[in-house]
N, C-alpha and C positions, 0 to 999 in steps of 0.2 A: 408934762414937759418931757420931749426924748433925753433918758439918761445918756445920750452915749453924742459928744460932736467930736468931730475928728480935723486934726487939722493935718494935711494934706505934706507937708514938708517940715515938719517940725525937727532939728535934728538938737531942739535940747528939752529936757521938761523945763515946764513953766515953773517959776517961785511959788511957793506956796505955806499960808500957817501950816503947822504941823499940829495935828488933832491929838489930845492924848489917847492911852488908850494901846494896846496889842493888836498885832494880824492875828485874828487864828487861821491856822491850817490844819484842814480834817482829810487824812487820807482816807476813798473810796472804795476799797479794793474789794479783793472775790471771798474774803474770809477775815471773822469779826478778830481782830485782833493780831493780826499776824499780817506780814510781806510775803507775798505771791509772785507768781511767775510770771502774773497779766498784770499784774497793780501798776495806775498808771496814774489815772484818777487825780484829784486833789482837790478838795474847795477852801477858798479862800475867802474869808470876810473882813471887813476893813471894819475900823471903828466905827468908822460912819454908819454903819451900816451893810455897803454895797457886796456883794456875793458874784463872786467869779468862779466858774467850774472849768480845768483845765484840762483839757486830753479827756477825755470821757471815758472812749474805748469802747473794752467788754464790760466792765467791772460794776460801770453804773446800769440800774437793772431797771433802763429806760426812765422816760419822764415821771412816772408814779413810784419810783426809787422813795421812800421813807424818809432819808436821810438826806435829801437835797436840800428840802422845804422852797424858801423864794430862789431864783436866780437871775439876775439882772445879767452876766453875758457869760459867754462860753467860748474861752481861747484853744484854737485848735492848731496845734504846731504843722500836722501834714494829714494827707488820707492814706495813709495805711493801714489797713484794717484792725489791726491793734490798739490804736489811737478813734480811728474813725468809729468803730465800733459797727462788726459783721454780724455779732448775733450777742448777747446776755444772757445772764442766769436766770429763771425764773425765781427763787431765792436765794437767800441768802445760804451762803458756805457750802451752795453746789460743788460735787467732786472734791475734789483735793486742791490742797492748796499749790501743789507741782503741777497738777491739770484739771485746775477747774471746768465745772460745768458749763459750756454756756447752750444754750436749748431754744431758746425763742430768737429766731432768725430777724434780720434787719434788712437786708439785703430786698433790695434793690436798691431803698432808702438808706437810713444808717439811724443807728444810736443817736448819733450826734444832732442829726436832724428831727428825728423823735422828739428826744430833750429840749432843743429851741423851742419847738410847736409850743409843746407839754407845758413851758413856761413862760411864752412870753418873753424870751432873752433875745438880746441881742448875739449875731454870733462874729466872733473877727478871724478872718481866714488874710490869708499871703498870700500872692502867686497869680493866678488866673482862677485860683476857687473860687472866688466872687460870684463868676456867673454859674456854676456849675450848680454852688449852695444853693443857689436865690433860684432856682428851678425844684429843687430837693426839697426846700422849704415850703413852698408853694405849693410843691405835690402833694403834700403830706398836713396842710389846709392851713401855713402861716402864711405872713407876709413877706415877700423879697426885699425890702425894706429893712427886716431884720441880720439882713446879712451885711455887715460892714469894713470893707477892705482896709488895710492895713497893711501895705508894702515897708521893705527894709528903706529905714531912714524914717519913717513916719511917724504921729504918734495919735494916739485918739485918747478918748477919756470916759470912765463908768464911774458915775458920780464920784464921789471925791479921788479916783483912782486914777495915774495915769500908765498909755500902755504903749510902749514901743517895741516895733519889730526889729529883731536884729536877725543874721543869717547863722543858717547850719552845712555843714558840710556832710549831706545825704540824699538819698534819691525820694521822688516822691509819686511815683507812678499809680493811678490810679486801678484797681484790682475791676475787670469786666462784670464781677457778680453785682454789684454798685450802678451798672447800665443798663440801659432796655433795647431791644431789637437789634435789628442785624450790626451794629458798631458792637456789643456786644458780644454776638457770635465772632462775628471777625477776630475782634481782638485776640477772645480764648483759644480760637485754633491755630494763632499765630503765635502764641503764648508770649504776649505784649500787654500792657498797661497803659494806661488813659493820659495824656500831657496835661497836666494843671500849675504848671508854673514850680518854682524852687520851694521846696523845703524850709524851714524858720525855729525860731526861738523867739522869747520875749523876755524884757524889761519890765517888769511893773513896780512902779512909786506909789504905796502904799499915802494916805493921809496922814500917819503919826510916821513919815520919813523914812519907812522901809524900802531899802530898792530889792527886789527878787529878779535873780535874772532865774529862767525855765528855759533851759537848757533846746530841749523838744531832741530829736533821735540827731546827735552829730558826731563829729570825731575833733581832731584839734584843730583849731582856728586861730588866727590871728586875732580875728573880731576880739576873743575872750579877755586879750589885752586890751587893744587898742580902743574898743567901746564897750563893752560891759563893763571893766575895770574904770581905765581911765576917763571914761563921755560918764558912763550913768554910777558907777562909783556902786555894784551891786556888795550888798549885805549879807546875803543871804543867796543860795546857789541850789536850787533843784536839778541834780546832774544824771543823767540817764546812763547807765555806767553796766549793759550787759554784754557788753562786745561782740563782734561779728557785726552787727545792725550800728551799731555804738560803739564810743570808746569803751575799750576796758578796764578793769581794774587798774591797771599800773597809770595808763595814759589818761584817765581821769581825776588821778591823786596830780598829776601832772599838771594838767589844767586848774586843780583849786590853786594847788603849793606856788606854781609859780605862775600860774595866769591873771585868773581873777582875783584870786587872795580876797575869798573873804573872811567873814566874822562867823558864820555857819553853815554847813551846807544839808541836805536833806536829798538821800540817797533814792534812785528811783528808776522802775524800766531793767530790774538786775535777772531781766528773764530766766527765776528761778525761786522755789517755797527758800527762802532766805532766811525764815526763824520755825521754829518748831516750840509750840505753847508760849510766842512771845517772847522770846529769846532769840537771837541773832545766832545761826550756828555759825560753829569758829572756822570750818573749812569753807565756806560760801565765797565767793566773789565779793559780796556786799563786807563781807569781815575782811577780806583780803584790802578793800579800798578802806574800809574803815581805818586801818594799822596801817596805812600810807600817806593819810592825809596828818597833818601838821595841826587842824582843827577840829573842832567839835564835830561829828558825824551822827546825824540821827538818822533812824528806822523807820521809816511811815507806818506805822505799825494799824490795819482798816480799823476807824473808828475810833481812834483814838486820836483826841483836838492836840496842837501845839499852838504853841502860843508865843509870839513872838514882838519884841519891842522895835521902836526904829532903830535903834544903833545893830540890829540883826542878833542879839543875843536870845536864845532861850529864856523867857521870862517861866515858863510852866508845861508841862504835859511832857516832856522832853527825857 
């Protein structure tokens, strides 16, 4: 049976038991144990079982990754290279944790397309990447089938999981090493990007009643009240918080404290080695947002599981 049906206008989740039971979340990243300057990564498993891979990027080191094992879908917020995934490490704790290695090229294809094939996952994109994916996938010897749209307002479902798109306030141009033949060339000597539609975040409702909103690359939004807060009531906050690209530190304490207010958030995308031997350093950005926010702030620290209940409280790994 396909895990994955989507209904097409949904603008509220459906009622549901609540399973007992924690989310875990396993941060990906370039280095076993520590916050990196590429860590974007995140898998997610629901009690049920179901496994979600979020933003893939650089960090996951392709479909034969160790540390995936199943994955039933792959949330991709935008295609920027960073997210989409231009090239991987051939192993683990390549380079440094401020500039990791990454060495086996993706490009034309991507990471993220890799990863679908490699697993058999469903992948949910925004925008106009629908058709772009479902070309990508197919090139690369899946099904276009596997790619399943997901526009703002909508919402679809991975087995017991449900997943709404909400908006981001970012650009999403597509980089020409991603393309083949002369739209390629064109593009890079006009030093222009590929149109694939807006930018995005997501909602996901967990089975045992966790809401996570995933932030994906934005600045301040109204959305963060108006529906991640008030529509989906999120718990838990994956906030992408390196500035320039993203909010910054100050304007992302902003968004938790008085936007979405929730019960915890999990710090991410702080484009920088952000702890040294598993320790948060104190001058970092990520510490600068930590001591702004009003709540719990965790480190995704690669490989290390968190564990998480529906009311969004750190239950362990934390």
């Amino acid at each position: 049976m396909n895990r994955i049906c989507v209904a097409a206008a949904a603008l509220l989740f459906t009622a549901c038991a609540h399973a007992a039971g924690d989310v875990v979340v396993t941060p990906l990243g370039s280095h076993d144990g520590e916050f990196c300057a590429q860590d974007r990564a995140l898998l997610f498993e629901d009690p049920d079982g179901t496994r979600i891979l979020y933003d893939p990027g650089r960090t996951v080191r392709g479909g034969d990754d160790p540390r995936l094992g199943r994955i039933d879908a792959v949330l991709l917020s935008h295609v920027h290279a960073d997210h989409l995934g231009d090239s991987h490490a051939a192993a683990a704790n390549a380079g440094t944790c401020a500039k990791p290695d990454f060495t086996v090229r993706d490009t034309p294809s991507s990471n993220v397309a890799g990863i679908v094939v490699a697993k058999k996952a469903k992948l949910l994109v925004g925008g106009e990447m629908n058709t772009f994916f479902s070309q990508k996938v197919r090139a690369v010897g899946g099904d276009a089938g596997q790619v399943v749209t997901l526009r703002f307002g909508a919402a679809g479902k991975v087995g017991g999981v449900e997943v709404a798109s909400v908006p981001a306030a970012h650009s999403n141009g597509l980089d020409p090493a991603f393309l083949d033949g002369d739209a390629a060339a064109a593009l890079k000597a006009n030093g222009l990007t590929a149109y694939v539609g807006p930018a995005g975040g997501y909602v996901v409702r967990f089975s045992n009643g966790l809401v996570v909103y995933l932030s994906g690359d934005t600045g301040v939004v109204a959305d963060q009240d108006l529906v991640v807060r008030r529509l989906y009531k999120a718990s838990l906050v994956v906030l992408n918080i390196g500035g320039t690209f993203t909010v910054g530190p100050t304007e992302a304490a902003y968004v938790i404290n008085e936007l979405v207010k929730p019960r915890s958030v999990i710090a991410s995308h702080a484009n920088e080695a952000a702890t040294v031997d598993g320790r948060l350093d104190a001058n970092s950005r990520t510490a600068a947002f930590t001591n702004a926010v009003h709540g719990p702030v965790y480190v995704p620290l690669s490989g290390r599981a968190m564990r998480f209940g529906g009311d969004g409280r750190c239950t362990a790994g934390c």
